[in-house]
N, C-alpha and C positions, 0 to 999 in steps of 0.2 A: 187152844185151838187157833188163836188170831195168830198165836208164835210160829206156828206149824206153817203156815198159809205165808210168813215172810221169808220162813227158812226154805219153802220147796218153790219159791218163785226167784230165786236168786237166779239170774241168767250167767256164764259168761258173753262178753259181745262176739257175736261171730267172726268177727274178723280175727278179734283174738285168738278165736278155735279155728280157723284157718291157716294163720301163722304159725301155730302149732302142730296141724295137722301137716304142716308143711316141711318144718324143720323133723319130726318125726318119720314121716314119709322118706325124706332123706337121708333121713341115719340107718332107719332099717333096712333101704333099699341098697345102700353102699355097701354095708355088711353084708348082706346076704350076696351081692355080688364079689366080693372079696370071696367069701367062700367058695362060690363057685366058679370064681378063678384059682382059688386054691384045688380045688378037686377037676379043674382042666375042663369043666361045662364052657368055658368060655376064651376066647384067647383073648381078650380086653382085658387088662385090669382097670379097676376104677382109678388108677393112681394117675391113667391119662390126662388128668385132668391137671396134673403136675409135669405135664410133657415140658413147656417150655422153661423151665426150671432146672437147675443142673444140681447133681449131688445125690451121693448111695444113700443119705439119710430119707429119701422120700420111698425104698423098701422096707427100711426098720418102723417103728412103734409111731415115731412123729410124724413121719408121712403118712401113715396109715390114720393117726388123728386127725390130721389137718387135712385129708382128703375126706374123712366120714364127717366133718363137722362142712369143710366145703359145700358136700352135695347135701348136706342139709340148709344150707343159707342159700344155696340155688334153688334149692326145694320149694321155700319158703315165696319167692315169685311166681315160681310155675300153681303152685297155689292159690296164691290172690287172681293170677289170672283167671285161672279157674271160676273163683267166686266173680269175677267180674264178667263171665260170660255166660256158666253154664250152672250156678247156683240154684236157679228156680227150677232145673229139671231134675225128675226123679225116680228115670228108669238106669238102671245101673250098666245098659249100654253106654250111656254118655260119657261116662267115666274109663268102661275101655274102652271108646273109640279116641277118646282123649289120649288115654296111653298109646293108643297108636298111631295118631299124629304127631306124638312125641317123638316115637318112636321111627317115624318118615321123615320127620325133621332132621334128625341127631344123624342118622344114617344117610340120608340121602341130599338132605341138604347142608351141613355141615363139615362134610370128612374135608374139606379144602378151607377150611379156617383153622381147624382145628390139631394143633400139630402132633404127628405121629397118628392119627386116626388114616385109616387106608378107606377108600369107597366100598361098599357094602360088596361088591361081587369078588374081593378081595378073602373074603372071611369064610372060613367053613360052612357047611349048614348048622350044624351042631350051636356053635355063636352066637349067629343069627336067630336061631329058634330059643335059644337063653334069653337072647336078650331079648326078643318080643315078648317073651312071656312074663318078665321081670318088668319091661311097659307098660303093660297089660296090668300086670297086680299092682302096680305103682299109681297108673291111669286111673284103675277103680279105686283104690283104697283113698285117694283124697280127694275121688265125685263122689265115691258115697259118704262120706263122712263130711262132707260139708255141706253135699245137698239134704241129706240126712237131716242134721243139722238146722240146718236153714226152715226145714217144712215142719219140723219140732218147734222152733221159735214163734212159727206164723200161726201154728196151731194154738200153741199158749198166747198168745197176741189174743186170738178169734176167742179165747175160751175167759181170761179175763175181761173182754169186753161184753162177754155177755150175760158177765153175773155182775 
């Protein structure tokens, strides 16, 4: 029994399960946007992120790795920030309204740093509506998973302190 009770109190530290919720977040989110640059949902490819870079290898397999491992090491920040702002809340609004301040951001205040990105009234609706919604599941899957998270720890926190 004493075994049981050290083995199911093992935490990881949150920040760790954020870092990871982040770099994951990022991997799944560039795939799934490759795909749906592959099937024409979107006229972005994620590969923009390789605009100032020159060379046909950034279409083949290594651009496409080092673009899905990219947006997971950016990922990876937009996460911590996360935890550093909006970790105690935990209605799963917050999380997509976070994806779509992401999403206000990348689009409307970005396209002039960003080379080869055009301003937002530039792009189809179709795009547009891709990419909101890819915000949006992006936004919530690493609020709810880390506020989640966070309110699991505090409640183990509350529940070992009071035996």
């Amino acid at each position: 029994m004493e075994n049981e009770k050290a083995i199911g109190s093992y935490q990881v530290p949150l920040m760790m399960l954020t870092v990871i919720t982040g770099f994951i977040a990022g991997i799944l989110g560039s795939a799934f946007c490759y795909l749906a640059h592959y099937f024409h949902f979107t006229s972005i490819s994620p590969a923009i992120i390789l605009a100032p870079i020159n060379g046909v290898w950034k279409q083949e397999w290594l651009g496409v790795t080092i673009t899905i491992i990219l947006y997971g090491l950016i990922s990876i920040a937009v996460a911590l920030f996360y935890y550093l702002l909006l970790r105690k809340k935990t209605s799963l609004y917050w999380g997509l309204a976070y994806g779509i301040a992401i999403y206000l951001v990348l689009f409307i205040g970005l396209p002039a740093l960003i080379a080869g990105m055009k301003p937002i009234y530039k792009y189809d609706f179709i795009t547009m509506l891709t990419e909101l919604c890819f915000f949006i599941i992006y936004g919530t899957f690493i609020g709810f998973s880390i506020s989640y998270e966070y309110n699991e720890q505090q409640q183990l926190k509350k529940t070992n302190i009071n035996q």
